[in-house]
ZAMARGU-4260 file (C-alpha; in steps of 0.2 Angstrom, whole numbers, plus 5000, padded with zeros to 4 digits):
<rodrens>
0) 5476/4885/5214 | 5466/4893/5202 | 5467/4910/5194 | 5456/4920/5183 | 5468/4932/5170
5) 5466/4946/5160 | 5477/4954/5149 | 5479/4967/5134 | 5484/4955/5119 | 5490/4971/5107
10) 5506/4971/5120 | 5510/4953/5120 | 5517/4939/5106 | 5500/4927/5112 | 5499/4918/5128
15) 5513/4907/5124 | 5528/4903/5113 | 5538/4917/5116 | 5548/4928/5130 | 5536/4941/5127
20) 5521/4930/5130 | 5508/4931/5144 | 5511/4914/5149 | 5529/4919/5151 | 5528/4932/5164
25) 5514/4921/5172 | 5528/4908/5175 | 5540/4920/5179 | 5530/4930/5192 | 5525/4912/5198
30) 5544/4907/5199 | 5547/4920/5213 | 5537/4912/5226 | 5536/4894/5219 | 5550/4885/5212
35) 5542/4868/5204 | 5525/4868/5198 | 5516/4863/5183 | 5504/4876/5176 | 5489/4872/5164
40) 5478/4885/5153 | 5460/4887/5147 | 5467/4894/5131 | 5483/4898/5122 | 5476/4914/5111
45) 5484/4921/5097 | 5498/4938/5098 | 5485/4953/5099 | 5470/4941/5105 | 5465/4947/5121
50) 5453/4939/5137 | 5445/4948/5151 | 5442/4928/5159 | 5458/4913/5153 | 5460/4903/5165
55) 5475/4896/5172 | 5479/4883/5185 | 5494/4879/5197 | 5499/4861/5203 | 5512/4863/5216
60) 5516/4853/5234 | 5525/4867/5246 | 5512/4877/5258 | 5516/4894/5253 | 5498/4900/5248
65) 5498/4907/5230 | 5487/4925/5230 | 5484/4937/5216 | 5493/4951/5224 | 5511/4941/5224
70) 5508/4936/5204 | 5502/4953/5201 | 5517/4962/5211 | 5527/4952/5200 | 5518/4956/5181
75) 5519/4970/5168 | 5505/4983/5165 | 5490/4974/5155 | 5491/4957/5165 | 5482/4957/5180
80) 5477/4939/5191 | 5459/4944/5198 | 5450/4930/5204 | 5457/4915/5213 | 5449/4899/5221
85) 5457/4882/5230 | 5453/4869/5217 | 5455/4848/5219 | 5474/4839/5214 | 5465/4834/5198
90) 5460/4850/5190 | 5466/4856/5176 | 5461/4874/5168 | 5465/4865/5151 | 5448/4855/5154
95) 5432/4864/5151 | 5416/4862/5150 | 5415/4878/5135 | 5425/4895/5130 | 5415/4912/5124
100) 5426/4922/5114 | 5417/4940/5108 | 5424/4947/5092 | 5421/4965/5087 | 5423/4973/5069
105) 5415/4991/5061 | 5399/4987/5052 | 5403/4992/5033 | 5384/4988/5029 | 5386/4971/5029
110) 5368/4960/5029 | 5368/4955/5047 | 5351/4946/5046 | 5360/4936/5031 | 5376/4933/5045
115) 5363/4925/5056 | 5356/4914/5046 | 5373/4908/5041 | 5379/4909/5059 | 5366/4896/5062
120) 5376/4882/5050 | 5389/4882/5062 | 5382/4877/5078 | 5384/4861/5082 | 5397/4846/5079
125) 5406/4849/5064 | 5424/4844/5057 | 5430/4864/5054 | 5443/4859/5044 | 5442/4873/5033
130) 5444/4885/5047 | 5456/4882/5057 | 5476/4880/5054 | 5480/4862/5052 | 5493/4857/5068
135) 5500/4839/5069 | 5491/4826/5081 | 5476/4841/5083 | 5456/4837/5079 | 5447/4847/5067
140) 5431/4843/5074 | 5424/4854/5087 | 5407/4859/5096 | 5399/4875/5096 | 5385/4878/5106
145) 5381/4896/5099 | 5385/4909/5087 | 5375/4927/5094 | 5377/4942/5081 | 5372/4959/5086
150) 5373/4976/5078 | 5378/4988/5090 | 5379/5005/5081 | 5392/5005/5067 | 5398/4991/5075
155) 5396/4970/5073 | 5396/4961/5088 | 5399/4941/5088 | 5398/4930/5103 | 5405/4912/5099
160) 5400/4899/5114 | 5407/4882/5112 | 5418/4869/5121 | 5437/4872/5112 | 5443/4879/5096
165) 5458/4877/5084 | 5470/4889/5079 | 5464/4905/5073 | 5445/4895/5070 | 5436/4910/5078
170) 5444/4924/5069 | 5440/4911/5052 | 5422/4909/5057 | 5420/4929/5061 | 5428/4932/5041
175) 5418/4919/5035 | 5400/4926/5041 | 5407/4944/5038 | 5411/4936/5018 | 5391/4930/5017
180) 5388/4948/5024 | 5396/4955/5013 | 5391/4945/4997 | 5407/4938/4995 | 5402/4920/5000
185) 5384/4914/4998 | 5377/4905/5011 | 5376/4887/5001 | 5395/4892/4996 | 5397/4892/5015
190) 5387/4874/5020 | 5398/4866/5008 | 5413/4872/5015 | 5407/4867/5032 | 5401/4848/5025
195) 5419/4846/5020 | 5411/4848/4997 | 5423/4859/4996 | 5441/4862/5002 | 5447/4879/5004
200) 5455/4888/5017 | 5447/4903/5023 | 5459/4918/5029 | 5458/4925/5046 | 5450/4940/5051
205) 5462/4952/5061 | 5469/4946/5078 | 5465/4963/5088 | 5445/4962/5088 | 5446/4946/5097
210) 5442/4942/5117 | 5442/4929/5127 | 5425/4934/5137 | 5426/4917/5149 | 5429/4900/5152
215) 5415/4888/5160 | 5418/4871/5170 | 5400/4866/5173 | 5398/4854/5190 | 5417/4858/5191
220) 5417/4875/5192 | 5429/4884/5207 | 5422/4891/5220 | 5430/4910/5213 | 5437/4922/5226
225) 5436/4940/5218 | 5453/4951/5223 | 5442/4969/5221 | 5456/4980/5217 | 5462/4967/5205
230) 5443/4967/5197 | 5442/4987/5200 | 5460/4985/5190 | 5451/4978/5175 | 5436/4988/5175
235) 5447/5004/5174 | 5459/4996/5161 | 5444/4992/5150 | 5437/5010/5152 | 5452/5022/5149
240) 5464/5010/5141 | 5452/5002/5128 | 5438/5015/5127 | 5447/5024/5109 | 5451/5006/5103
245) 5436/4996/5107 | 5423/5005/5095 | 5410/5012/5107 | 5405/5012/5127 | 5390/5000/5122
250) 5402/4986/5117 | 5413/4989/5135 | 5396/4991/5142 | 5391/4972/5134 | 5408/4966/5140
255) 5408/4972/5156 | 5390/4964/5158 | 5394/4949/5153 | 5411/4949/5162 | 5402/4947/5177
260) 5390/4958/5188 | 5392/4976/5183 | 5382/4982/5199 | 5393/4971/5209 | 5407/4975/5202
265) 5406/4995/5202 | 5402/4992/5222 | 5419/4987/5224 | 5428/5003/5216
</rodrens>
């Protein structure tokens, strides 16, 4: 089985490595009604990085059916299982065809047209290892398909398409562009930190203006069942719990867009 997840990152140490993880109450809601499985995820986000679409997946060989209701009956407020689908022995939520994260931060008159420009040096095959916190036995290089940058009020919006990222290489790439926005960087400064001319590390921007927006599979993807109180779960959650942190209705507007159908989706509250 497959599942869709969302969750509320400002109330959990990441999605794993800790009893107060997300991926720790997935297994232990999981447990209840399964007692030997293996469980695989799209993406292991940082504490206070949230995702309106990971994507987990559970192996196991007894016939009780897994359904969102049982894992949700089992998981804390800002976890919530909403979509679910039958996938093949094989499949592995680890292995996806891309990942699109959307990062938000106020816009302190940085030059956006200039972010843009410089957004563009990033798209493609490149060995980030000046983004990215080095791990053991982990690539540095990386495909990204795309880097969108909008100004949405007094807000900056990024959307970063690609097929997998390092540790904390969005939230690098976000401070990065926002540096060359900002004057800080210039955007040769930049190209030569990308081509490797130069080595240094760039800090992080803050882990709280970063979601997981969704996880693709191409020819693979599952064949997802929505759960619509699950999916009215989110909606609400978005609207009321995050409408005075996220910084305006047109960004949960853009979210819930691009989180799926919005006309669909407010037919099933």
């Amino acid at each position: 089985m497959a599942f869709k997840v969302f969750y509320d990152g400002s109330l959990f140490g990441g999605f794993t490595g800790s009893s107060n993880s997300i991926e720790y109450y997935l297994r232990r809601s999981i447990k209840y009604f399964i007692k030997d499985f293996k469980l695989s995820k799209a993406s292991r986000t940082d504490p206070g990085v949230s995702a309106v679409g990971n994507v987990i997946s559970v192996k196991y060989g007894n016939n009780v059916k897994l359904m969102p209701g049982m894992i949700n009956s089992r998981l804390p407020s800002g976890i919530r299982v909403w979509a679910w689908a039958e996938v093949d022995d094989d499949f592995r939520a680890r292995i996806a065809v891309s990942r699109t994260y959307v990062y938000v931060m106020p816009w302190l008159y940085e030059d956006v047209d200039l972010m843009r420009s410089a957004a563009e040096l990033f798209v493609g095959v490149h060995d980030l290892s000046n983004f990215q916190v080095r791990e053991r036995g982990v690539p540095t290089t990386v495909m990204i398909n795309n880097v969108n940058i909008e100004r949405l009020n007094d807000y900056i919006v990024f959307t970063i398409v690609g097929r997998g990222f390092r540790n904390k290489m969005i939230r690098k790439i976000v401070n990065a562009l926002r540096m060359v926005g900002s004057g800080i960087l210039t955007i040769d400064e930049l190209r030569d930190l990308i081509e490797l001319r130069i080595r240094k590390p760039i800090p992080p921007a803050p882990p709280y203006g970063l979601l997981l927006l969704g996880v693709s599979y191409g020819d693979r993807e599952p064949a997802w069942t929505l759960s619509s109180d699950d999916v009215s779960y989110v909606i609400n959650y978005l609207v009321s719990r995050w409408y005075n942190s996220l910084p305006s209705p047109f960004v949960i507007s853009k979210i819930l867009h691009d989180f799926m159908d919005i006309n669909k989706l407010f037919s099933r509250i």
